[in-house]
C-alpha positions in Angstrom: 80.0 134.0 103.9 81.7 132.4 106.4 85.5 130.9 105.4 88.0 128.2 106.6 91.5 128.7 107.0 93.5 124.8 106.0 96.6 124.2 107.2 98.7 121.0 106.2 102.1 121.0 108.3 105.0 118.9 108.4 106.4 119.7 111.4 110.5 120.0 111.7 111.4 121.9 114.9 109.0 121.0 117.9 110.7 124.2 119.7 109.9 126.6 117.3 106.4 125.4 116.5 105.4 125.0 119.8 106.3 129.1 119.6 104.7 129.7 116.2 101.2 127.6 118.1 101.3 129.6 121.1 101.0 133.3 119.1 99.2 131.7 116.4 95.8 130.7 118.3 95.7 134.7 119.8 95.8 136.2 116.1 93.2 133.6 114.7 90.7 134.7 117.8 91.5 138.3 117.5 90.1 138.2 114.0 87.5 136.1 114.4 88.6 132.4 114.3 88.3 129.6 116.2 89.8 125.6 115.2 87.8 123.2 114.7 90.2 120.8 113.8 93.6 120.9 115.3 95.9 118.0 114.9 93.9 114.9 115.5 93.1 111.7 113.8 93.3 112.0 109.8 93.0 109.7 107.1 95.5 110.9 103.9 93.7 109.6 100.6 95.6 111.7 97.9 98.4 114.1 97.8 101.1 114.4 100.1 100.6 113.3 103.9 101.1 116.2 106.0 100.7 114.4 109.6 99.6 117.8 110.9 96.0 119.0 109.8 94.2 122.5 110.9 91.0 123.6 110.1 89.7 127.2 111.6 86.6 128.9 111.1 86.6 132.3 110.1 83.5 135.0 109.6 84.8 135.7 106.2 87.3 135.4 103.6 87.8 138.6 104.2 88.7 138.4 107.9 91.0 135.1 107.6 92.8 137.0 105.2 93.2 140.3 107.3 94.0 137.4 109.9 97.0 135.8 108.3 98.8 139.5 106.9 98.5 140.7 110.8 101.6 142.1 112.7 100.5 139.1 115.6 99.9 136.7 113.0 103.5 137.3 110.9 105.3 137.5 114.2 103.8 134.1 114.5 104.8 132.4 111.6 108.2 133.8 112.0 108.4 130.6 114.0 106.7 128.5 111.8 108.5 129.1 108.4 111.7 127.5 109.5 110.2 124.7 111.8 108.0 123.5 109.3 106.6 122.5 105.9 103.5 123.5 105.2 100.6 124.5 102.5 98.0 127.1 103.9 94.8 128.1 101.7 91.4 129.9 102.5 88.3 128.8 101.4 84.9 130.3 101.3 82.1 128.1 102.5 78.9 127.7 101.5 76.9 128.1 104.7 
């Protein structure tokens, strides 16, 4: 079954994000991924407002997994974990 990957961001550091985005996007298409939500208009109805939202689909669970323990993936967020706040969860879907 096919999965998405959620990401909720805070961002702190434009710099360093703007690094973590440009490895980030590679990893998620070399297992799979594509966005189909990145940044854009969002309406926060419970919870705290993270003014950065990404959604990307994966094949699996599985594969979004494998995606985020990566060497390119980690290298990634090596930029991220300093530059912003964020919550990150997988879900399965039900297509």
């Amino acid at each position: 079954m096919p999965a998405l990957w959620i990401a909720h961001v805070t961002v702190t550091d434009e710099d360093a994000y703007g690094k973590y985005a440009k490895l980030a996007g590679p990893a998620i298409a070399a297992h799979g991924g594509h966005f189909i939500a990145r940044g854009g208009r969002y309406v926060q109805l419970e919870g705290k407002d993270r003014p950065r939202n990404v959604v990307a689909k994966f094949p699996s669970v599985e594969a979004a997994e494998e995606c985020y323990r990566s060497e390119a993936y980690q290298e990634a967020l090596s930029h991220a974990r300093d530059a912003s706040e964020r919550e990150l969860l997988i879900v399965e879907t039900s297509e």
